[in-house]
C-alpha positions, -999 to 999 in steps of 0.1 A, spaced: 43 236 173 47 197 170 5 197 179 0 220 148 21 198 124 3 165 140 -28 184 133 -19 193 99 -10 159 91 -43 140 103 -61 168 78 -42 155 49 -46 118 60 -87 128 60 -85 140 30 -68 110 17 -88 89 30 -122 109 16 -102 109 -22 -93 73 -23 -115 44 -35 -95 23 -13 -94 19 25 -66 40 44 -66 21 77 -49 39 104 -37 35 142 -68 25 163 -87 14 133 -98 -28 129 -75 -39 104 -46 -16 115 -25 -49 129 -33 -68 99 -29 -43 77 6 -32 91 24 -66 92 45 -80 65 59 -112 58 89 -113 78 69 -111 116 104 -96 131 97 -67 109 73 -50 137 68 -11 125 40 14 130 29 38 98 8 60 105 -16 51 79 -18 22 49 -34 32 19 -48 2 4 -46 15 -35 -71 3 -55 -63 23 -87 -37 42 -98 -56 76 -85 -52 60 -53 -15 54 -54 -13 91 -69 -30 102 -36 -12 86 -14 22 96 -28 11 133 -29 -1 131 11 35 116 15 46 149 -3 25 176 10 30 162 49 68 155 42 58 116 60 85 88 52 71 69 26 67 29 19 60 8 -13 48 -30 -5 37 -49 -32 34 -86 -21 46 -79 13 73 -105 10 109 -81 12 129 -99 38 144 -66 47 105 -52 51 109 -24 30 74 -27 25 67 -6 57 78 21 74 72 37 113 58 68 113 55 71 77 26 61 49 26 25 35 12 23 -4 2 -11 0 -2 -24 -39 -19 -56 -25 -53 -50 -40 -38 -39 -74 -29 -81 -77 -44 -85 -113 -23 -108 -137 -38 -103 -178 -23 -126 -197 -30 -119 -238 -19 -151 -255 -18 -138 -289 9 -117 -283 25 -137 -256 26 -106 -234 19 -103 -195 7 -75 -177 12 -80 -141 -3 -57 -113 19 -39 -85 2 -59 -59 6 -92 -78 27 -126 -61 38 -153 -78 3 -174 -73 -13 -151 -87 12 -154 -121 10 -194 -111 -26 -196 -113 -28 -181 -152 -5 -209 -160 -34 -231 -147 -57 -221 -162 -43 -230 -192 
C-alpha cells in the first residue's frame, strides 16, 4: 500500500512540475541542497519537492498538489524564519523567492511588495531614489 501512495504522489509532483512556469526541484535533482536550505543552517530538513513559484498560478499549483497528496506543506518567503518554518521534511516547500519584486508608485505613496521580497530588495527602491 505505502508503494501505491509513493507512486500516487510522484504522479502529482509530475504533474506539478509539467503545470508550473517555475522549477520544482526535487531529491536527486542539482539544486535540491541549495534549494532546500534556509537561513538558519541548523535548520537541516528534506521536502520532498520545492516549488519555485513564479506566478501566482504556480503558488495555486503547488498548494493544490499539497491538497490532493495530503503532503505537509511549507511557505518561505525570504528564507530568513529563525524557527525555519520556511521548510518542511517530507512535505512541499512554496518557495516565494522568485516572486521578490518591490513596485513602488510615488504618486500615491503606496508599495506593493512581492511574497518572495527581503528587505534589500525594499532597501534598494529607497536608492534609487
Amino acid at each position: 500500500m505505502a508503494s501505491a501512495v509513493n507512486e500516487a504522489v510522484s504522479v502529482s509532483l509530475d504533474e506539478l512540475s509539467e503545470s508550473m512556469t517555475g522549477a520544482l526541484v526535487r531529491p536527486g535533482d542539482a539544486r535540491y541542497d541549495e534549494a532546500r536550505s534556509v537561513w538558519n543552517g541548523m535548520i537541516d530538513l528534506h521536502p520532498a519537492a520545492i516549488a519555485c513559484c513564479e506566478s501566482t498560478n504556480d503558488v495555486r499549483a503547488a498548494l493544490r498538489a499539497a491538497i490532493d497528496t495530503g503532503l505537509p506543506l511549507a511557505v518561505r518567503g525570504g528564507g530568513h524564519n529563525v524557527a525555519g518554518f520556511g521548510t518542511v521534511d517530507g512535505g512541499i516547500v512554496v518557495d516565494l523567492s522568485p516572486l521578490n519584486s518591490v513596485i513602488v508608485d510615488p504618486d500615491t505613496r503606496r508599495v506593493r511588495v512581492g511574497g518572495g521580497a527581503i528587505l534589500k530588495d525594499l532597501d534598494a527602491t529607497r536608492e534609487a531614489e
